[in-house]
N, C-alpha and C positions, 0 to 999 in steps of 0.2 A: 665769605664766611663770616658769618657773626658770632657775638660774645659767647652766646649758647653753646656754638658750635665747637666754639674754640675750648670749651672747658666739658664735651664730652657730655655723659650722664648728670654730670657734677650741678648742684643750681648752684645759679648766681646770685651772688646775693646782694641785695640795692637797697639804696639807702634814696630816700625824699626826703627834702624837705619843707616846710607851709604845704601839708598835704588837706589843710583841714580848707584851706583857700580854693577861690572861683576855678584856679589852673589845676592844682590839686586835686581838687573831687574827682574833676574830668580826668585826669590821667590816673588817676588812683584805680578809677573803676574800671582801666583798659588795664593797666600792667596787672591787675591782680587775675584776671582771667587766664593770664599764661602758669601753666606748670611747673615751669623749669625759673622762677624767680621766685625766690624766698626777700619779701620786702619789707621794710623797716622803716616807719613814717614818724619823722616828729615834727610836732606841733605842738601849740599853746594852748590848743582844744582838739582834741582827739575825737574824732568820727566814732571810730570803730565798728565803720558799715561792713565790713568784709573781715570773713574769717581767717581768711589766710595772709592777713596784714597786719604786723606787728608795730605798735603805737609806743610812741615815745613822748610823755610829757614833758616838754622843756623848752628854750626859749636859749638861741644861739648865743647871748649874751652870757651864757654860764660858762665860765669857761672848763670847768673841769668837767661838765655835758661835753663840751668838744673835745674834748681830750680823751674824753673815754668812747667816743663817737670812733673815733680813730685807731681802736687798737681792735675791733669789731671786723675787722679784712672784710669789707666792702669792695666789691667790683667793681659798680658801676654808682653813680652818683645822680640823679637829677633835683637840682637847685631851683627852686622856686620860691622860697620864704623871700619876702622884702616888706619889713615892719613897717607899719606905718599908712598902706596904701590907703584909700589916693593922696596921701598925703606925701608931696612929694619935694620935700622943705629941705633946705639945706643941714639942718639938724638930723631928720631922720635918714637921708643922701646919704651923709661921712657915717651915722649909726651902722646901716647895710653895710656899705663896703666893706669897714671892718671887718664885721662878724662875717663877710664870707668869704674876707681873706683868711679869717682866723680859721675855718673850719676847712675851705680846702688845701692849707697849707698842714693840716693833722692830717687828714685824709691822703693828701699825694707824699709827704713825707715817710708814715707806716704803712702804705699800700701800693698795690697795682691796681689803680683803679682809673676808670673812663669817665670822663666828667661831662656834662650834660648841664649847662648852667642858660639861664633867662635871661637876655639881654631886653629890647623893648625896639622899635622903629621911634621913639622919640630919643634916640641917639641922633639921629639925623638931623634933630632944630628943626629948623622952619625950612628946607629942604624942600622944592616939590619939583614933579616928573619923576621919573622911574628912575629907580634904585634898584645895586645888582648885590647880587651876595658879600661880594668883594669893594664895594661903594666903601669909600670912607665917613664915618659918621664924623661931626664937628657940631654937636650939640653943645647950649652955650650955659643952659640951666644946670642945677645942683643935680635933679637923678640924672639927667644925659651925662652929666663930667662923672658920676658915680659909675656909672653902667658900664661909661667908654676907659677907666682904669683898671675896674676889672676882669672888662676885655683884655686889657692889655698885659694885663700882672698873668692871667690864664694862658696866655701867648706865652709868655716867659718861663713859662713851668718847663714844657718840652715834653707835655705827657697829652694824648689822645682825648680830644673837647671836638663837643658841638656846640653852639655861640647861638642860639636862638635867638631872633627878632621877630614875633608877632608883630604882626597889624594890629588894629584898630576891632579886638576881640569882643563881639559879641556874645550871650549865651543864657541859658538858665543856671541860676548860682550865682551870678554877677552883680557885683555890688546896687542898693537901690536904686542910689544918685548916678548912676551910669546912663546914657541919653536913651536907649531903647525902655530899659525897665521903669525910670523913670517918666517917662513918654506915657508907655502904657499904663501906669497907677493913674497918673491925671486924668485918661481917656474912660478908663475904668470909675473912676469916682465923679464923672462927671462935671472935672477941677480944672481950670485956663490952663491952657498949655505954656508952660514958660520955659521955654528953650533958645539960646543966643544961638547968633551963627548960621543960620539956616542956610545963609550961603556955602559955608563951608563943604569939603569933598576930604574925603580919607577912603582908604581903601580897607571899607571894614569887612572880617573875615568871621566864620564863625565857628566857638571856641571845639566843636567836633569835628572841624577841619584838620582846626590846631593840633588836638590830638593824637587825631592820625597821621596826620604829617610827624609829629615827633615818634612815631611808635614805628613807622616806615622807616625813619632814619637813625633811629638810636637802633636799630638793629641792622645796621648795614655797617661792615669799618670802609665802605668804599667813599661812605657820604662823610667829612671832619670839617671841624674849622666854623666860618661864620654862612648861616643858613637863614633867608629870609622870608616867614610867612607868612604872605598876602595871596587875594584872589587876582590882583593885577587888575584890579576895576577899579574907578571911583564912581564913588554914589554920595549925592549931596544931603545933607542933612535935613534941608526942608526936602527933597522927595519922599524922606523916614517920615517924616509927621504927614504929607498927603496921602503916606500909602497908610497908614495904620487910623489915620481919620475915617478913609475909606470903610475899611474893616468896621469900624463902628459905626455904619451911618451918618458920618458927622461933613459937615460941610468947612473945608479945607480954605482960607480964601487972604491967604498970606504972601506978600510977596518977597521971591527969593532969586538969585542969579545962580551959577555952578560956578564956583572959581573952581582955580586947579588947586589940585592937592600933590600927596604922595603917596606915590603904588608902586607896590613891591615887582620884580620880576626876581621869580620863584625859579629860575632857573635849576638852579644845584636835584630839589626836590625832584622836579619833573623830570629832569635826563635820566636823574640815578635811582630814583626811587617809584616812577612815573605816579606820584601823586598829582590826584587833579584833585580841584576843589567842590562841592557839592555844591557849596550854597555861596552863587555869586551875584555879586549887584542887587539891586531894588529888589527884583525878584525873589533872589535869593533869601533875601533877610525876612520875604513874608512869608515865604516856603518854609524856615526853618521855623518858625513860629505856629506855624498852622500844625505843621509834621509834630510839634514836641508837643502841641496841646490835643492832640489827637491821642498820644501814646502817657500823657500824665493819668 
């Protein structure tokens, strides 16, 4: 039985937040297609692409926003603001956590409400081999020690959370310095490729996977707790620049290894929710690219 379910004819009503960001758009423009969700986005720059989505100008640091956030009887929660990205500094690390201890200790304090908060797979450090839902992260940087105390303060509450850990999220919307978008403007402008790493492997997913994976499981109460989503591939960073060379006629002629990396196994997703993923490996990332420039 899910949230809908449980509350009858009644809508639910949900609160986001960083709806105006890469994770945001994308989930903004699945939950708003449901009927039975009256939702409520704030940001620092309000979209206002969908009619049936209520925008909120503000910025979690205000605390009397969060205060009046909380007296709103929200049901359900999904957390995604984290200032600063990619910037991922010890300054901005302790900024987050605060503000989103601050906001869901309003929120679980005057409500009954289900939380739904972003954690990241760089919780885990420098980790590699497969990771299970239940893997302990022990990341040693400022956002992983951020990420893994909010984890843990949300544990503490004793009120109904999903702990999300994306992959290695690719997508349209995604920031420009991000290795595919940025990839593609050099290839596009006819400008040296300059990407490190090329050895490197992650196990990148992409961000309408992500999606749907959260939109399968924030509507299920069988699925709680920490949930990890990857496609369970790795794919090496110089393969992304031979395949998208490809794509442009261009001749490729750089040499790279495949170290290992870190790949999720998506267990919890697939037993309970049988989410599979669309767009996996090399392939996948040139599928998803071909597919989204086809339908722009």
């Amino acid at each position: 039985m899910n949230a809908n379910q449980r509350l009858g004819n009644l809508t639910l009503k949900v609160l986001v937040t960083g709806g105006s960001g890469f994770f945001g758009q994308n989930l903004i423009k699945e939950l708003s297609k449901s009927e039975h969700l009256q939702i409520t986005c704030l940001s620092r720059y309000p979209q206002r692409n969908y009619l049936n989505v209520n925008w909120i100008q503000g910025d979690l640091k205000d605390n009397d926003l969060v205060a009046n956030l909380g007296e709103k009887k929200f049901r359900k929660l999904y957390h995604l603001a984290w200032d600063g990205l990619p910037n991922r500094s010890n300054e901005f690390s302790e900024l987050n956590l605060n503000n989103s201890i601050r906001l869901i200790e309003n929120l679980v304090t005057k409500n009954d409400i289900e939380l739904n908060l972003f954690g990241s797979c760089l919780e885990y450090g420098d980790l590699e081999g497969c990771v299970e839902d239940e893997s302990i992260p022990d990341g040693m940087d400022a956002f992983a020690i951020a990420k893994i105390q909010l984890n843990q303060y949300v544990k503490s509450l004793g009120v109904p959370y999903r702990w999300y850990r994306p992959f290695f999220v690719y997508g349209f919307g995604q920031h420009k310095d991000a290795l595919i978008p940025s990839l593609l403007r050099s290839l596009k402008g006819n400008k040296p490729i300059n990407i490190r790493s090329l050895s490197s492997s992650y196990d990148f997913i992409s961000i309408n996977d992500v999606v749907k994976a959260i939109i399968l499981s924030s509507n299920l109460n069988a699925i709680m707790g920490e949930i990890n989503i990857g496609t369970g591939v790795l794919t090496t960073v110089g393969d992304i620049v031979s395949a998208f060379c490809k794509q442009f006629n261009l001749i490729f002629d750089m040499d790279f290894q495949r170290n290992p990396g870190l790949v999720s196994n998506s267990i919890k997703l697939k037993e309970i929710t049988r989410w599979e993923p669309e767009f996996i490996g090399i392939n996948g990332i040139v599928n998803y690219y071909d597919k989204k420039s086809e339908l722009e």
